[in-house]
N, C-alpha and C positions, 0 to 999 in steps of 0.2 A: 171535488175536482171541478175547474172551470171548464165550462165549454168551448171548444175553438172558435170565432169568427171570422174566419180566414171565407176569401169567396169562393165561389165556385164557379167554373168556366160557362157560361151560359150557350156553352158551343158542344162540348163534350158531355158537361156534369162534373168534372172529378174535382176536387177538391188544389186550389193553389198554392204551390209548396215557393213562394215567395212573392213579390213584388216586380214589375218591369215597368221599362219605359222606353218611348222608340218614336224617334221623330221624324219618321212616317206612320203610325199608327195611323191615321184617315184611310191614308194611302192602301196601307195590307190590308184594313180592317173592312174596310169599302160600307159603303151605306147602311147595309143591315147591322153588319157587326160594330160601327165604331163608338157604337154606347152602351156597350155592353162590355161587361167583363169575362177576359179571353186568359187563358192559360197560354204562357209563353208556346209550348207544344201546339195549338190549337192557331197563333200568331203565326206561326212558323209554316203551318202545312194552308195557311190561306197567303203568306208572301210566294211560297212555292205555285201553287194553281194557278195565280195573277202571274207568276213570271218575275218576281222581285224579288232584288237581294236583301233582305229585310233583315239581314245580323246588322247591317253597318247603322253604325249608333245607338245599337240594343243595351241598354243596361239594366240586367238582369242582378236583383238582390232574395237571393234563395233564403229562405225562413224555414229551420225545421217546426214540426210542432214542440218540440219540451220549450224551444226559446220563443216560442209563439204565445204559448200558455204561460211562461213564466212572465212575460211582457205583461200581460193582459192581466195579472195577479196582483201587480204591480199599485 
């Protein structure tokens, strides 16, 4: 079996169950976090704390693991 390489939220730890993108990311992510990889959940409760609507222009592409592994076999 292949191993997943999928990352991991350097905020939580849990493992990312797909891909985002958000064109405020500086903005939610602010200084410490915006070079680091953030689990959508983890983006979301730092646009909340700041006070921003951070959905708008989120696009989120969810990855389970079988189609993550099967990619990656590929």
């Amino acid at each position: 079996m292949v191993s997943p390489t999928r990352e991991y939220c350097k905020r939580c730890g849990k493992i990312g169950l797909g891909d985002f993108h958000s064109p405020i990311w500086k903005e939610v992510a602010g200084p410490v976090w915006e070079h680091s990889c953030l689990c959508v959940w983890c983006f979301g409760v730092l646009g909340d704390e700041r006070g921003i609507a951070w959905e708008a222009g989120l696009v989120w592409r969810p990855l389970s693991l079988v189609n993550h592994l099967a990619a990656e076999s590929e």
